[in-house]
Phi, psi and omega in degrees: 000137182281107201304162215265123151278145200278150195257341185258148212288340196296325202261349185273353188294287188312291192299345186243025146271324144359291194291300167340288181266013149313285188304307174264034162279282196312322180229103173261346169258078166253341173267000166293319183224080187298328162279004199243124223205204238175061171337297193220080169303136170220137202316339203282327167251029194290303139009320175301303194291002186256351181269181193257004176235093184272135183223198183213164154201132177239176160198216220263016173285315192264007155092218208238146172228133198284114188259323178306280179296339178288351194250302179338311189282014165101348196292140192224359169195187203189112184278114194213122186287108203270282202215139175237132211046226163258331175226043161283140165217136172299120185287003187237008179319237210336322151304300195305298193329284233273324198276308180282358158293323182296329194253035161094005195255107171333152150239205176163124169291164162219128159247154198281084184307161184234089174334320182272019154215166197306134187312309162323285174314329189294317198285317188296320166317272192316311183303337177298298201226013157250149211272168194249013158351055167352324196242031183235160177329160143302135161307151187237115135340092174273097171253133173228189180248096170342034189296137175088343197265191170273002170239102185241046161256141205259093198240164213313175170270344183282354186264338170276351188256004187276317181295334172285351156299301188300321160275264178002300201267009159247010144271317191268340153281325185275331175244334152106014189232127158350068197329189162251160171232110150298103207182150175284157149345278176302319178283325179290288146000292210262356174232334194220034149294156191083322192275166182066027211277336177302303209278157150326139204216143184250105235184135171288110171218115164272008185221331206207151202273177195295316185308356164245013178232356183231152138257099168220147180279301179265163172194211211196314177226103170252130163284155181252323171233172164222353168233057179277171173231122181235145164292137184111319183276151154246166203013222194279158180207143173296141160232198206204130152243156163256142211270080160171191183261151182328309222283334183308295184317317192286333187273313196290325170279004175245000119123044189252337205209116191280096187293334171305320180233005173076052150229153203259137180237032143137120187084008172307149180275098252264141172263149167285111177248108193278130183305111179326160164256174227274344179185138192328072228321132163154298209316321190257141140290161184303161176325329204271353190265359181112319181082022186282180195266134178296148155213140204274151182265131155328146177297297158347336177255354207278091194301160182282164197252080171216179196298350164308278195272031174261156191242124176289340179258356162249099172322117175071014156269169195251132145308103175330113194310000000 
């Protein structure tokens, strides 16, 4: 049914102070990163934007890129596609590598698994031609299911989780760091709930937040989108936020704090432990009273509260027996 429209300026006033403050319930961190957007916003993940470590991932889809405005627009990190399968190279890897490193922006390479080849060749690959950077992200393991592609084989889960190991651990020799686990909805459902838990988990939900689309308690990275609009990009770009505080991000790139299994190796933060006092509140009077030690009557001697003994002109005092 079509809403009744308002004819009076007063009401046309109101509604759009209303709408205003809708618009900053629903999205309040949006003056974090003002230049930064949304093609085909969708409400279910509106949660995303509110965290404070906003990142990207790109490859050679989104064309050359201003690395100068993408870090200007708040992007504090960047997933950049490295290698796929066995003889796959992103033709634009090495430029986005080298240009977001010059303007500042974290980065971390990925490789695409490809089913239809041996896990060997995949490691051999990837060891070729992602760099050993020191100051760069842990590598991210993208596994999915290839739909649509020319390797549509659908292989068992214990034989897909043997290769993803057989990765994992050849990404984690070749660069000395923990990957990411990239991974979908569908593919997650069908090899790897449950599985992994060390490790860090990167996870798709573009409509809805993750707790309703994985059974997983934790994770680490969610894209959000796939139609962002960020400066420095032409047309959509993935976006991405990360699930913690500067200081975890700041520990976890210095390789002091496992954002995978939540433990600190070492500058972790110190909680404040308050000292019991010397005996069990009550016992004592305060300090300005002396501190001497209270002493209590037994109950047995504490006369009963009834209209005999109440003395009626001081409200609630007890009468002498």
């Amino acid at each position: 049914m079509p809403a009744r429209k308002l004819t009076s300026r007063r009401s046309g006033l109101g509604a759009f102070a209303l709408a205003a403050l809708l618009t900053c319930v629903v999205e309040p961190a949006q003056a974090l990163y003002p230049k930064k957007g949304d093609s085909a916003p969708h409400h279910g993940v509106r949660d995303a934007r509110r965290k404070v470590i906003q990142g990207i991932d790109v490859s050679r889809w989104q064309g050359e890129i201003d690395w100068a405005r993408v870090k200007d627009a708040g992007t504090r990190f960047a997933f950049i596609k490295a290698t796929e399968g066995g003889d796959h190279l992103d033709p634009n890897f090495k430029r986005n590598w080298a240009e977001a490193k010059k303007h500042g922006v974290a980065r971390g390479a990925y490789h695409f698994v490809w089913w239809c080849r041996s896990a060997k060749e995949q490691v051999r690959w990837f060891k070729k031609h992602i760099p050993r950077d020191p100051d760069a992200l842990p590598p991210v393991l993208d596994v999915e299911w290839q739909n649509g592609s020319q390797c549509t084989r659908r292989i068992s889960k214990e034989l897909a989780l043997a290769k993803i190991n057989e990765m994992l651990k050849g990404l984690r020799e070749h660069t000395g760091k923990k990957p990411i686990i990239y991974t979908d909805i569908n593919f997650h459902e069908d090899v790897l709930e449950g599985e992994l838990k060390d490790h860090p988990f990167w996870l798709r939900s573009t409509a809805a937040p993750l707790a309703k689309r994985y059974e997983r308690d934790r994770w680490e990275f969610w894209q959000f989108t796939t139609t962002g609009r960020v400066p420095g990009v032409s047309g959509d770009v993935d976006r991405n936020a990360f699930f913690g505080s500067e200081r975890e991000f700041d520990a976890w790139r210095q390789g002091r704090f496992d954002i995978g299994s939540r433990k600190w190796h070492g500058g972790e933060p110190k909680v404040a432990i308050r000292t019991p006092p010397p005996t069990p509140a009550g016992l004592r009077a305060p300090k300005a009273a002396g501190g001497t030690k209270l002493k209590f009557a037994p109950p047995g001697r504490i006369p009963s509260r009834t209209a005999a003994n109440r003395d009626i002109g001081v409200t609630g005092s007890i009468g002498k027996n």
